[in-house]
N, C-alpha and C positions, 0 to 999 in steps of 0.2 A: 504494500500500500504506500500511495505518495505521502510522503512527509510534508505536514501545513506548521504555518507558522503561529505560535501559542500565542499572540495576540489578538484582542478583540476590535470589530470594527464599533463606528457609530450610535449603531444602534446595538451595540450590545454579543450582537453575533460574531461565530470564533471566525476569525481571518482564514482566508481559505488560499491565501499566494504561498508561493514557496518560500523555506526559509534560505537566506544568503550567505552562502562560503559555510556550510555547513554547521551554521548556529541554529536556534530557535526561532529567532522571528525575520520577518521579510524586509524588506528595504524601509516600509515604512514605521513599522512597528521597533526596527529595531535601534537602541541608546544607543550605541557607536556611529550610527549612519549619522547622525544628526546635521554635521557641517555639509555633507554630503547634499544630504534633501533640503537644507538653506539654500544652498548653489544651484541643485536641482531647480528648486521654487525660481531663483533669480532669474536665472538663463532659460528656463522653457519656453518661453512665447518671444525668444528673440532669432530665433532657428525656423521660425514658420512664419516671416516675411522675403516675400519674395526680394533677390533683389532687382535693382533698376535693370530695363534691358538696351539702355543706350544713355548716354549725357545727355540731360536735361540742359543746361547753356548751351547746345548746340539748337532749341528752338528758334525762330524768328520771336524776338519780343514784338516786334508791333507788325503781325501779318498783311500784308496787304495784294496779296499774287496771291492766283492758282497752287503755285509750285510752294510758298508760301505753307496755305490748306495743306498742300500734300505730305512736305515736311512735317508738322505737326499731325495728321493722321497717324503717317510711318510711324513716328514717336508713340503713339498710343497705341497701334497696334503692338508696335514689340513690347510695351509695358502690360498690355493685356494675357496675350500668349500663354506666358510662365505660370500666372494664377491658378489655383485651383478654379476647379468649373462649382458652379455658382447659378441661379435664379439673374443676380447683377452684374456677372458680367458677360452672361450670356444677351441681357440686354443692351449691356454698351458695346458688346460686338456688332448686333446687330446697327445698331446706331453707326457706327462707326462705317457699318457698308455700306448705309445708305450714303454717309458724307464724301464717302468713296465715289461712290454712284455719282452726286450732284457735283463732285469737284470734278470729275470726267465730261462730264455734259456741258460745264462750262467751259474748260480748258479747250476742249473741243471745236465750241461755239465761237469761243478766239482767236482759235486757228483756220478754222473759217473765213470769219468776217477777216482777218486780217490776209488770206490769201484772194479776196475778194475786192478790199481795194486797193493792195499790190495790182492786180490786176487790172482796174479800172483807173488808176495810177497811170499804167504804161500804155493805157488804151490811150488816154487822153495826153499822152508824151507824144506818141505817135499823126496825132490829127493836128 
């Protein structure tokens, strides 16, 4: 039979984890861990942020271009990626497609108009 550790939880009831390095009680239950599970406590929720996935100074502070949008998109998407999946950031994906979507349709619509009166440019060079 598995060996549990002779400590009580919460409510009362016997601890049911193993005991560590072949003592009686488990990591939590046991007086020598002490400094241990302080350290534990401090550092646990600093190991489960992601980090960045590019330099942030490397945005446009005051966008004002397409290419502008895009650069910042890019930035968002690679800070998204690494996340665990989520309810919100499965929405800010989405969000983000779309801005994908409308910064295409404009840059587009620019290269357009702007090959349209280049064009109308050299018509009128020409007469």
């Amino acid at each position: 039979m598995k060996k549990t550790c002779k400590g009580k939880t919460k409510s009362g009831a016997p601890c049911r984890m193993a005991p560590v390095g072949g003592g009686n009680y488990c990591f939590t239950h046991d007086k020598n861990s002490a400094a241990a599970r302080a350290l534990a406590h401090k550092t646990g929720g600093e190991r489960t942020r992601a980090d960045h996935g590019s330099d942030g100074a490397l945005l446009p502070q005051a966008p004002r271009t397409i290419n502008d949008a895009m650069i910042i998109l890019d930035y968002t998407l690679r800070e998204l990626l690494p996340l665990e999946n989520s309810i919100q950031r499965a929405r800010a994906l989405i969000a983000l497609v779309s801005g994908y979507i409308d910064a295409l349709k404009v840059g587009e619509l620019e290269a357009r108009l702007a090959a349209i009166e280049s064009a109308l440019k050299s018509r009128e060079a020409q007469q």
